[in-house]
C-alpha positions as CSV (number, residue, x, y, z in Angstrom):
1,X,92.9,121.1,114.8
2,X,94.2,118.2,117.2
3,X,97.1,119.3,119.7
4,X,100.4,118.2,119.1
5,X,100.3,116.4,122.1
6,X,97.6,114.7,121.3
7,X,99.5,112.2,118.9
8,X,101.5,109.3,119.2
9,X,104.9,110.0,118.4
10,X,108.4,108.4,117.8
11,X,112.1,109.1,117.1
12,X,111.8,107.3,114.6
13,X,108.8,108.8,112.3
14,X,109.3,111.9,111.4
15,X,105.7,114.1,112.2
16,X,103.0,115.4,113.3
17,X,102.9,118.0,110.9
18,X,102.7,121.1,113.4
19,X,99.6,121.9,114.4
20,X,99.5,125.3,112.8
21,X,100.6,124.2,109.8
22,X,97.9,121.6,109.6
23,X,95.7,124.1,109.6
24,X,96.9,126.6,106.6
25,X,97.4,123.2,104.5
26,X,93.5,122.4,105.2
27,X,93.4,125.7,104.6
28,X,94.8,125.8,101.1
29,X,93.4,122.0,100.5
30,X,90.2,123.1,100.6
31,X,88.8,119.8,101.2
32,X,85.4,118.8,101.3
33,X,83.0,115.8,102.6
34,X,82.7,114.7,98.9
35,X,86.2,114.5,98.6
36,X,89.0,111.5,98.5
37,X,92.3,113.1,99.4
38,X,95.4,111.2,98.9
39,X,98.5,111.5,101.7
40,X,101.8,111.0,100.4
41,X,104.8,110.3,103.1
42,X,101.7,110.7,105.8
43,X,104.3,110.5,108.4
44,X,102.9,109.8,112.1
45,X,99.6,110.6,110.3
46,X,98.9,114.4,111.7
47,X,97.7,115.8,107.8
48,X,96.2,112.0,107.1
49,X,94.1,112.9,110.5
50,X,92.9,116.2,109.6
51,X,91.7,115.0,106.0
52,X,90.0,111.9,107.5
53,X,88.0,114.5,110.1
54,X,86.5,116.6,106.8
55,X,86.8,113.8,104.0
56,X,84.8,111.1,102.8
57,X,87.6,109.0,102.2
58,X,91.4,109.3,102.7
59,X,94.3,107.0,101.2
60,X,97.8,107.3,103.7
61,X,100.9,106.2,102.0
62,X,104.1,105.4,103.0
63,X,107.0,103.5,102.2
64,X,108.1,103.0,105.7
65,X,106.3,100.6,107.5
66,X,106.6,101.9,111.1
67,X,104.8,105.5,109.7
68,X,102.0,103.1,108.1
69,X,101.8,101.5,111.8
70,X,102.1,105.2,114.0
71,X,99.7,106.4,111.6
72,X,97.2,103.8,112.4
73,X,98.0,104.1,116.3
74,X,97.2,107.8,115.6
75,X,94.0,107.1,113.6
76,X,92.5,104.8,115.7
77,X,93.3,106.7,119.4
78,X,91.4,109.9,117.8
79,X,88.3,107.6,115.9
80,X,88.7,108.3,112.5
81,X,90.0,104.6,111.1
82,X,87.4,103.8,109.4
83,X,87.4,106.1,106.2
84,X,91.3,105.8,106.0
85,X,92.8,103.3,103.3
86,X,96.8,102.5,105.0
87,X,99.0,101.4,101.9
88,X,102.8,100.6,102.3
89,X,105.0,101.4,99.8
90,X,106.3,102.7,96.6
91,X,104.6,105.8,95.9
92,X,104.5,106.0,92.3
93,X,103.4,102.8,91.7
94,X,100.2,103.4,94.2
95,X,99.4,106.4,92.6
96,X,99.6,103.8,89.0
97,X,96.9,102.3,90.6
98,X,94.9,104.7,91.8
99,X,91.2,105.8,90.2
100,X,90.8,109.7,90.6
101,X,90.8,111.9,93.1
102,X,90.2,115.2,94.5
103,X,93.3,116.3,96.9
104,X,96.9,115.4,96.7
105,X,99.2,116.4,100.4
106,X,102.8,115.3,99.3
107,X,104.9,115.3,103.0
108,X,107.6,113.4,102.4
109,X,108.6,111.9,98.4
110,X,111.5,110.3,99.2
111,X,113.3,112.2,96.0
112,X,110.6,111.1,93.7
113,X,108.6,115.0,93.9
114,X,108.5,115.6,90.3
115,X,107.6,112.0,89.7
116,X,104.7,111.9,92.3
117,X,103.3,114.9,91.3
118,X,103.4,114.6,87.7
119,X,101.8,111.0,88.3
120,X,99.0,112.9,90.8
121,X,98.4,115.3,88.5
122,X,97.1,113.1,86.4
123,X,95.1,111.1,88.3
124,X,93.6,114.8,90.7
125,X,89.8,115.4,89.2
126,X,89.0,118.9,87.4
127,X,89.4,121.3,89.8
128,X,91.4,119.2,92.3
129,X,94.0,120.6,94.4
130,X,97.4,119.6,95.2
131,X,99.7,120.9,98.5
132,X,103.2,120.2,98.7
133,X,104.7,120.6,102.2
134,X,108.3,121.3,102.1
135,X,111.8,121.8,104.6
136,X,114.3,121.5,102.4
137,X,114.9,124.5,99.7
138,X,115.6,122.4,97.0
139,X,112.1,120.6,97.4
140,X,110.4,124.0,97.6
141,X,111.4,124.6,94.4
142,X,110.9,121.4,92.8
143,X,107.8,122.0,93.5
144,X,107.2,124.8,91.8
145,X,108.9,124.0,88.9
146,X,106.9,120.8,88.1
147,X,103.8,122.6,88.8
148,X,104.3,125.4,86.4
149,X,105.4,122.4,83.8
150,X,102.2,121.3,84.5
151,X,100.5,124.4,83.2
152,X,99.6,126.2,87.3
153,X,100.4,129.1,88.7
154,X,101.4,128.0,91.7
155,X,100.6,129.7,95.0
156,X,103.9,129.5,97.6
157,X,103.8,130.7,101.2
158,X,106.6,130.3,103.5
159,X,105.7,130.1,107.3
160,X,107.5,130.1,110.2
161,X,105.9,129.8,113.6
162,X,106.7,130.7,117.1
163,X,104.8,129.0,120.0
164,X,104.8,130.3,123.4
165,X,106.5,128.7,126.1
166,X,105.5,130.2,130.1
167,X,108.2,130.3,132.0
168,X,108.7,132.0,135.1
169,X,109.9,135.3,133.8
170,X,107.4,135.8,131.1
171,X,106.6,134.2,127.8
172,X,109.5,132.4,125.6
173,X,108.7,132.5,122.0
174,X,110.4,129.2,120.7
175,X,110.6,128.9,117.4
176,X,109.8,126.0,115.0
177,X,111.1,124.8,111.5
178,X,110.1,127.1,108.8
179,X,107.9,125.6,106.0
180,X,107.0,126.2,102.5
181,X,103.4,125.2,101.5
182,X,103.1,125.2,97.5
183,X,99.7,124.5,96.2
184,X,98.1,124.3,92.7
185,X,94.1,124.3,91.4
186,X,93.6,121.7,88.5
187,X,91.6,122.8,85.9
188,X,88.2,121.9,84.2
C-alpha cells in the first residue's frame, strides 16, 4: 500500500482513502491483472491508485473536475498513468456507456448509490465484484439494500482505525473516521 503521505492532497478533494482501508477494500475487491475495475467518486485517486498497481486497466470517475485533475497529479507522481482512463462527469451516464467489467469501488455517488449500482450491476461480468465505501449511515445502508434487491448477500464490515502518533510521553492512538466496506460477488 502507498503511504498517506505519499499523495497529493487538497482541502478541496476529499481523499486519499486511508491507507488501511485501501488495503481491506483490495482485500475484498479481489482484483486481478485480467481485470478492468471501475472507480466511482475516485477522489484524490488513493483506491484508483491501488487498482491501477494490480489491474490491467482502470476507469476514474468523477464529476468534480479538480478530483479528475488531483487524481492525475497522484497517478502520474507514483507511475501508473498509463492503464488509467480519467472521465469527468455524470456517473450514471458513463456507466450507460460502459462495455463490461470486472470490479465496481463506488467512494463517493453524489446521492445517486442505488442508481450507480443498479446501473454497475449490470454492466460487472459473472463473478464480478462490487465494494461500496461508506461514512455516512444512511449510505451504509443503501447499500445494502440495493444489493440484496439485486439478488446478493452482501458482506458488511465496519472498521475503525487507530494510528499511532510518538510523542514524548509514549504512543497516542489517534483515531480516524470509521468506515463501512459493503461488498457483493455477481453470479455466473
Amino acid at each position: 500500500m502507498i503511504p498517506d503521505d505519499e499523495f497529493i492532497q487538497s482541502k478541496d478533494v476529499p481523499g486519499p482513502t486511508k491507507e488501511e482501508i485501501r488495503c481491506l477494500v483490495m482485500c475484498k475487491a479481489g482484483i486481478s491483472p485480467e481485470d478492468t475495475v471501475v472507480d466511482v467518486g475516485c477522489g484524490s485517486g488513493g483506491l484508483t491508485l491501488e487498482a491501477a498497481c494490480r489491474a490491467r486497466k482502470v476507469i476514474a470517475l468523477d464529476k468534480n473536475p479538480e478530483a479528475i485533475n488531483l487524481t492525475r497529479k497522484n497517478l502520474e507522481k507514483h507511475g501508473y498513468h498509463e492503464n488509467v482512463l480519467l472521465w469527468e462527469g455524470d456517473a450514471l451516464n458513463i456507466l450507460e456507456e460502459l462495455e463490461s467489467f470486472q470490479v465496481l469501488l463506488v467512494g463517493g455517488s453524489s446521492g445517486d448509490l442505488s442508481s450507480i449500482v443498479t446501473k454497475g450491476w449490470s454492466k460487472l461480468a459473472p463473478n464480478g465484484r462490487i465494494v461500496v465505501t461508506s461514512i455516512l449511515m444512511e449510505t451504509r445502508v443503501e447499500a445494502v439494500d440495493v444489493l440484496k434487491k439485486l439478488g446478493t448477500e452482501p458482506d458488511v464490515v465496519e472498521a475503525t482505525i487507530a494510528k499511532g502518533k510518538i510523542t514524548p510521553r509514549g504512543t497516542m492512538m489517534m483515531g480516524r473516521n470509521p468506515i463501512t466496506i459493503v461488498s457483493a460477488v455477481k453470479g455466473n
